[in-house]
N, C-alpha and C positions, 0 to 999 in steps of 0.2 A: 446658170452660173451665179454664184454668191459673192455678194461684195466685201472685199475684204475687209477685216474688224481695224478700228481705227483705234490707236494708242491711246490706254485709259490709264490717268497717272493712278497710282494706289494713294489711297487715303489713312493716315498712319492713326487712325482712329477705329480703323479696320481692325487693326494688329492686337494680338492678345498672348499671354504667355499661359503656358501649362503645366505642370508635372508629369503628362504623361510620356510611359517610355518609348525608345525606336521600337517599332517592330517590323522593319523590313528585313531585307536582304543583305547578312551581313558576311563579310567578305572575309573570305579563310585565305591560307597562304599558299593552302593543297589546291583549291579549288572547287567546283564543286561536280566536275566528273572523277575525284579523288578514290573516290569506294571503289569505285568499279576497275578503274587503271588498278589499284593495288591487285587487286586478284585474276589479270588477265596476265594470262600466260606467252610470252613468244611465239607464236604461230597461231594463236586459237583469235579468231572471229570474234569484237563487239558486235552484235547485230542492234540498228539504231533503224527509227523510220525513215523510210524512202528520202532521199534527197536530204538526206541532214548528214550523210559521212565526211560530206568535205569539212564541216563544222568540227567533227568530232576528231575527223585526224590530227587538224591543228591544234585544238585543245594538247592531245596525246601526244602530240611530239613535245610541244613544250614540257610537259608531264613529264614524261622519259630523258631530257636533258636537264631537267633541274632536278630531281629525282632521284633516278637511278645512274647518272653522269653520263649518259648516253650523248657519242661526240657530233653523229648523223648517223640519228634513226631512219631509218627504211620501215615508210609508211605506206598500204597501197590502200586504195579502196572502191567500194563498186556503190553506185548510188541504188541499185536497185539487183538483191541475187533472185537465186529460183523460186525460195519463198518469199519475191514482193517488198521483204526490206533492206534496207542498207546494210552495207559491212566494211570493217574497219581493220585491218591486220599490222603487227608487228613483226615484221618477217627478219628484222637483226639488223647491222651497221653495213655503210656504206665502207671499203679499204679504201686506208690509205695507200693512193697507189700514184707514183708521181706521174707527171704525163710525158707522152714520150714522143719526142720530136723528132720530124725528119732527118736532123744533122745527128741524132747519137749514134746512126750505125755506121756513119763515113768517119774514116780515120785518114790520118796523113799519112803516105807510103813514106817512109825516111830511107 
């Protein structure tokens, strides 16, 4: 076991400034399973590697409600199909459908 690092203040002699640009990861508004969401179709399969569809459903539903104004997407997914990788389907909206309680089919005999 290793002994944990003890707090080292930074020495502001360290520090230096540069011109050079970001080049990371920069951040879109689509996101960056964007490409792919545009051109999947309602019913038809992303296939993703094993154990990463739950990752990718979540992405996709946000996707589909900021998007395409989707109110509750119906997402389903299987971490691993026949051929070994993940899948991810959009199978359409959830109704609105109110819920229905035991007292709406009793009425008062008058």
């Amino acid at each position: 076991m290793t002994k944990p690092t003890t707090y080292q203040p930074i020495d502001p002699s360290d520090l230096s400034i540069s011109n050079d640009p970001y080049t990371g990861r920069e951040r879109t508004n689509e996101g960056k399973y964007a490409e792919i969401f545009c051109k999947v179709k309602q019913g038809q399969r992303i296939v993703c590697p094993p154990g990463r569809a739950g990752a990718i459903a979540h992405a996709y539903e946000k996707w589909l409600v900021k998007n395409l104004g989707a109110k509750q997407p119906v997402i389903r997914t299987k971490r691993a199909c026949d051929d070994g990788k993940g899948g991810v389907w959009w199978l359409g909206e959830k109704e609105a459908k109110k819920p229905e309680t035991v007292w709406a089919g009793l009425k008062k005999a008058a």
